[in-house]
Every structure is written in C-alpha cells, then in structure tokens.
N, C-alpha and C positions, 0 to 999 in steps of 0.2 A: 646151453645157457649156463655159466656162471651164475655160483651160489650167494657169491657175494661181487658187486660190485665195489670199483672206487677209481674215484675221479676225482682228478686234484684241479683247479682254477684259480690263479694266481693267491698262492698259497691258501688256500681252502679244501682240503680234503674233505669227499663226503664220503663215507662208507655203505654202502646200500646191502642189506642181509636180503639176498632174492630166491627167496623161498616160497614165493607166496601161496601158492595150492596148500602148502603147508604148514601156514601163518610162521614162515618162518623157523621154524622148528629147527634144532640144532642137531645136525648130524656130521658124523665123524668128520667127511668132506668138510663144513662148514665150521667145526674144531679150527680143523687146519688152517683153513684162508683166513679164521680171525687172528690168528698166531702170527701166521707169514706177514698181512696187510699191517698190523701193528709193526714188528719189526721192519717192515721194510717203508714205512713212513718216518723209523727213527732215524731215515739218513735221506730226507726228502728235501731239499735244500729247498730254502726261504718257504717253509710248510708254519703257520702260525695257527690254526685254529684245524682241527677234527671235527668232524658231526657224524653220529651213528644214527643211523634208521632202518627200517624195514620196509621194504615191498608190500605193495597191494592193501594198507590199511591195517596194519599191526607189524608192530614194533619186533616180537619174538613170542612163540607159545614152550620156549623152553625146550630141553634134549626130547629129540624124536622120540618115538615109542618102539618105531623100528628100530632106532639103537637100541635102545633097551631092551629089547627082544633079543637082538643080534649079541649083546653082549652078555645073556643069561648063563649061560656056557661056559664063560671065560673070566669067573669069579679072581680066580688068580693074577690074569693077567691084569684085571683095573687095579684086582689091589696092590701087585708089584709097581702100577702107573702113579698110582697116591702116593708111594713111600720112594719113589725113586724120582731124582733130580735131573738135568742136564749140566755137565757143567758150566759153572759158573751163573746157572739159575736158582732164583729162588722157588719159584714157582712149578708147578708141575703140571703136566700133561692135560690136564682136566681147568688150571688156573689157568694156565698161560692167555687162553683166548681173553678172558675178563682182567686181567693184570698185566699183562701188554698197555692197555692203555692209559692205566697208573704211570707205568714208565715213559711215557710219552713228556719230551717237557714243555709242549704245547697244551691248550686248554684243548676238551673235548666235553663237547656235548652232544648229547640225546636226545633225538626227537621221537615222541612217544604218542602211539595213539592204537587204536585197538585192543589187543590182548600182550600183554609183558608179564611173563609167569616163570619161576621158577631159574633156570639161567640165563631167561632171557634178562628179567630183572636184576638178577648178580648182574648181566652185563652192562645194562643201564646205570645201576649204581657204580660200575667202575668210571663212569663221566665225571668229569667237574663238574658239569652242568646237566639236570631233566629237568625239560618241558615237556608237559604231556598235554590231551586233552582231558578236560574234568570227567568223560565218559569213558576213559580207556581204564582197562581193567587189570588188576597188578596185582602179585601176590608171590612171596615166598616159601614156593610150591612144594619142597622135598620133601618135609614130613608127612605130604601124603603119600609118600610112597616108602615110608619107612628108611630114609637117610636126613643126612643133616646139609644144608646149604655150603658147598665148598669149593667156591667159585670163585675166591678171594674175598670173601663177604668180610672176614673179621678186619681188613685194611679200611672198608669205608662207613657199614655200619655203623660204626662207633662213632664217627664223628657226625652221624644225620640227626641221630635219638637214642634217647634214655634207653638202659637199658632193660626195665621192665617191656617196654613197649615193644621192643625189638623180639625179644623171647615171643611175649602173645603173639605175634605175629610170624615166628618163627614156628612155634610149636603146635598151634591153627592151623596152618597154609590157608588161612583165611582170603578173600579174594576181596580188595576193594577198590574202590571209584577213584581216577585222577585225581578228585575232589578231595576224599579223604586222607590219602597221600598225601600231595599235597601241606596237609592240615597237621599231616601224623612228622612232614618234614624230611618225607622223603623225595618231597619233588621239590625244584629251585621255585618254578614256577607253572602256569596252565596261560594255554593257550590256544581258539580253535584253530588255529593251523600253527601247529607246532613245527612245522619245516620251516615257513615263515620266518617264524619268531626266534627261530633256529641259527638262520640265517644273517636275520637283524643283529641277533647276541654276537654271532662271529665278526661283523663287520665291525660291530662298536672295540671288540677287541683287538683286530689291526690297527686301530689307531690309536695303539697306547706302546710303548716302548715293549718290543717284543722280549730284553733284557727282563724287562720290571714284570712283564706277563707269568716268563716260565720261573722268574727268583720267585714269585708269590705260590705259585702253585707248588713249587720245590719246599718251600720255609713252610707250608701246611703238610704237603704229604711226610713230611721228616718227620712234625714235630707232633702230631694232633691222636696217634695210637701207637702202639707197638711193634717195633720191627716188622717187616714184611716175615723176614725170615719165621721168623717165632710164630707169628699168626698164621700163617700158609703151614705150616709144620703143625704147627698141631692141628688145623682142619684136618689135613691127609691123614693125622694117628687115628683121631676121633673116625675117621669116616671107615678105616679100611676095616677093622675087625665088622663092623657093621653093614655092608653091603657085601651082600649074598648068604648071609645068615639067615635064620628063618623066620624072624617076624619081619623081613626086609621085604621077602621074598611073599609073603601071605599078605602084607601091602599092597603089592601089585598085581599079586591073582587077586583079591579083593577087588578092587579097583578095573581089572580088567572084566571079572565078571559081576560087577555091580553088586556088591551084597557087601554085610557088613565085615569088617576083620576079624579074626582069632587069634590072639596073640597067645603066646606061649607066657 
C-alpha cells in the first residue's frame, strides 16, 4: 500500500496522505512521496487546482515517533540535513515536503478533519486554502518536544496572524478546535465535510482564468513576507544547534515516559 496517494481528474489533483493505522504520521517514506508528488505535479499539464488530505479521518498527527526514535542516533546527520541545500533549492530536506507546495503555481488546498499536529499542520498551512471541520484538533506541536516548527512555517505564518498570537501558540504546543483556528485565522474556513467543500472551492476555481489564478497566488506569495531563502535559512540555523541537545533530548524521554521535564 502506498503512503501517499494521487490522483489527478481533469485537472484536479487530489493528494491522499495514507497512513491511516497511523493517523497519518509522517515517516521518512512519506518525506519522500510529499517532495517527489509536489515536484512532479509542477509539470502536470492542464493541472489547475491541488487538495491535500488524509486517510481514515485525520488530516496528519505529525513526524512519526518511530522516526524519531530511528533518528536519536544520528544527531549529525539531520543537523548536516538543516544546513545543507540541494542545488538550486531553497528548501531543505525536512521543508521540501511543506514548501513544495508554495512552489506550486496552482492554488492548493487542505482538507482537514481529525487530528493535524505539528508537521502535519506546517503542511496544511503550506495550502492556499484550510477547511477543516470545527472538531478537528490542531496545534503547533514542536515545542513539546523541545524544537522549534521548521517546516517552512516562517513563509506562511506571517501572513495568517499577528505575531503575538503565533508565538502563544508556538511556544504552548497548545491543541485547539477547528473552531478556534478558524477564529485565531488560521483556517480559510469550516466545514462538516471538508472534502466536499474542498472540492466545491476547486471547481469554483476552474472557472476563473487559470492565468489570473496562478498571477494572484504568485503577487501574494512574492510580496506578503520575506524571501523564502532568508526564512527557510534561518529556521535550519535556529533548529540545528538545538535538536539533539540536552533539553531537546529530556523533552522527549519526558514525553515518552509521561512525567514532567528537567531542563538544564
């Protein structure tokens, strides 16, 4: 079974994250096919509109725990992954899957219900467009594990909410309701079937000049934050001395054996 589906129907690409046992959970495999499936829809002829979703009733619960596990060992190697490029990327090994679809110059949206935590929600906000349901459950998961969100987050953040709000909510890992989102202005809109409504949004946007579509989303993504380059770079500096360090690392035995933390 394929981790990620995608199916294209006269130009509508849906992308399906098929994880379910695992509410979707991002594991290395599933890095990969978000990387390859973006790049290879940027040459998908007469392709006008993206949808991302998830399998089985949630959206994404963020990088597995079994990655995380797997990659306790190999502190070197993610941090060489933060600080090194491909050429002619801006993005890194860890962004590519959620900044893939920035690059995209079709709209994409998100259809969201269940649990979206941590990269799964970096990968939601890399949409043009979420709709969730008011009861799916979302949150900007990394500081509970002692890192920081760097998933391309500083590319869209900035243009959803203030930046107080963004911090509380960054340095929390608070978990809130469709509803609240929503409200806080990180969701476009709510809907009980978000695939639905998903799909509705796609159609209304074939019938607008496919020209006038990607010039709009192009004349926002240029002008509404900071270079890609610049923001993607400094996630990776911020993050790398900091994952596999020792309050990083007392985050997640914390967390794994349910007790409080001890930070240094």
């Amino acid at each position: 079974m394929s981790e990620l589906e995608v199916a294209v129907d006269d130009g509508i690409a849906e992308v399906r994250l098929n994880r379910p046992e695992r509410k979707n959970a991002l594991s290395l495999e599933l890095f990969e096919a978000l990387a390859a499936a973006g790049e290879q829809l940027k040459g998908e002829a007469g392709l006008r509109v993206v949808i991302l979703t998830g399998a089985g009733g949630d959206f994404c619960a963020g990088l597995d725990m079994a990655v995380m596990q797997s990659l306790a060992g190999r502190i070197d190697e993610m941090r060489q992954r933060l600080l090194t490029l491909t050429e002619g990327e801006v993005a890194n090994w860890f962004q590519k899957p959620c900044y893939v679809w920035q690059e995209l110059p079709v709209p994409v949206i998100a259809a969201i219900e269940g649990v979206c935590l941590g990269g799964g929600l970096q990968l939601a906000l890399a949409a043009d467009f979420r709709i969730a349901r008011a009861d799916a459950r979302l949150a900007i998961m990394e500081a509970k594990w002692g890192i920081i969100p760097d998933m391309g987050i500083t590319q869209n953040l900035p243009k959803l909410m203030p930046a107080d709000k963004a911090k509380v909510l960054m340095m929390t890992a608070r978990i809130v309701s469709g509803q609240e989102a929503a409200e806080l202005g990180l969701m476009t809109r709510l809907a009980d079937d978000p695939m639905t409504a998903a799909r509705d949004l796609a159609g209304e946007l074939k019938r607008r000049s496919p020209e006038a579509v990607s010039g709009i989303k192009r004349l926002v993504e240029e002008t509404w934050a900071m270079p890609p380059a610049d923001g993607l770079r400094v996630e990776a500096e911020i993050q790398a001395p900091i994952i596999g360090g020792a309050n990083q690392i007392e985050a997640v035995m914390a967390n794994f054996q349910k007790r409080a933390p001890k930070f240094r």
